[in-house]
C-alpha positions, 0 to 999 in steps of 0.5 A, a space after each residue: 526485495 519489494 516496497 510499495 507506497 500507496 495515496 489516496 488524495 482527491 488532489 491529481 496534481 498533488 497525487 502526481 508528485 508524489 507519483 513522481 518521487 515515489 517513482 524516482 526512490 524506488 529507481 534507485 534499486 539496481 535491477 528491480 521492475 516499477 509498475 503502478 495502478 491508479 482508479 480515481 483518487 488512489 494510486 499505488 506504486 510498487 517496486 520489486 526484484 525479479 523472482 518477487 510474487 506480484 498479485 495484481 486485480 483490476 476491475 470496473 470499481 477499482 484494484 487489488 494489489 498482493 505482495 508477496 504469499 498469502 496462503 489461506 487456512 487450507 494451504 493454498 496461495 491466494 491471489 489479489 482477487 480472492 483477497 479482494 472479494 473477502 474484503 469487499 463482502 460485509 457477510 465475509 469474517 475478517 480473514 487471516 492470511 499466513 505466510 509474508 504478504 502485503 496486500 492492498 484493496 482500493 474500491 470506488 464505494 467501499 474505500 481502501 483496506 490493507 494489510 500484511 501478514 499475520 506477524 506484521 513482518 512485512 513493514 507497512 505503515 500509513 499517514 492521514 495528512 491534513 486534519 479533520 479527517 478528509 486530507 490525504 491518507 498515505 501508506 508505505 512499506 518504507 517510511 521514505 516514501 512517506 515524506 515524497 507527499 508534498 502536504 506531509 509534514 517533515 519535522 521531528 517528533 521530539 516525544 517520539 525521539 526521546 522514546 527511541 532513545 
């Protein structure tokens, strides 16, 4: 079991409740340890189950965070940092990662990159709040997480419904 939220908002005090609801949702899970990362704007949290693999990289620029086995085309399993450094350099071709995983990267300059494993069996989903662009953006392995962010609004898409059903 593992799930992560992550916000990038230039709003600390908004940032912080969400933090806080995050942190209070994920409590929920008997048995599981919480930790967190922030650098400037974005902060992640995550929640995971004893035996979970957790990748954590941290530098003077920001972070990298893997969830889970990311393992490259000759077989060997990847840590944050090397999928860090593949997303942070403009002459890297974009690199497919097989095994479960979800991987997020937070740099000062460069912004955010996230993603998950090549058949998207790993849940992640992500909200710009705000518009024109420059609100919050929040993303999440469960869409619960999504509504702990105070500007994201908490209404029913009845096209979305009528989909479904």
């Amino acid at each position: 079991m593992a799930h992560l939220a992550l916000v990038v908002d230039d709003d600390p005090d908004r940032r912080e409740r969400f933090l806080t609801s995050v942190r209070h949702l994920f409590g929920e899970f008997p048995g599981a340890a919480i930790a967190e990362v922030c650098h400037g704007p974005c902060a992640c949290i995550w929640v995971v189950g004893p035996r979970a693999p957790v990748s954590l990289h941290r530098d003077a620029d920001g972070f990298a965070l893997l969830v889970g086995y990311a393992i490259d085309e000759d077989g060997r399993h990847v840590a944050a940092a090397d999928i860090a450094a593949g997303w942070r350099d403009p002459s890297s071709a974009a690199r497919m990662h097989d095994g479960y995983h979800v991987a997020v990267a937070w740099h000062e300059r460069l912004g955010l990159a996230a993603g998950v494993d090549p058949l998207g069996l790993f849940p992640f989903q992500h909200a710009a709040l705000g518009s024109g662009g420059c609100g919050p953006l929040v993303a999440a392995t469960t869409p619960e997480a999504l509504r702990c962010h105070p500007a994201f609004p908490s209404r029913i898409d009845r096209r979305g419904l009528a989909g479904i059903l």
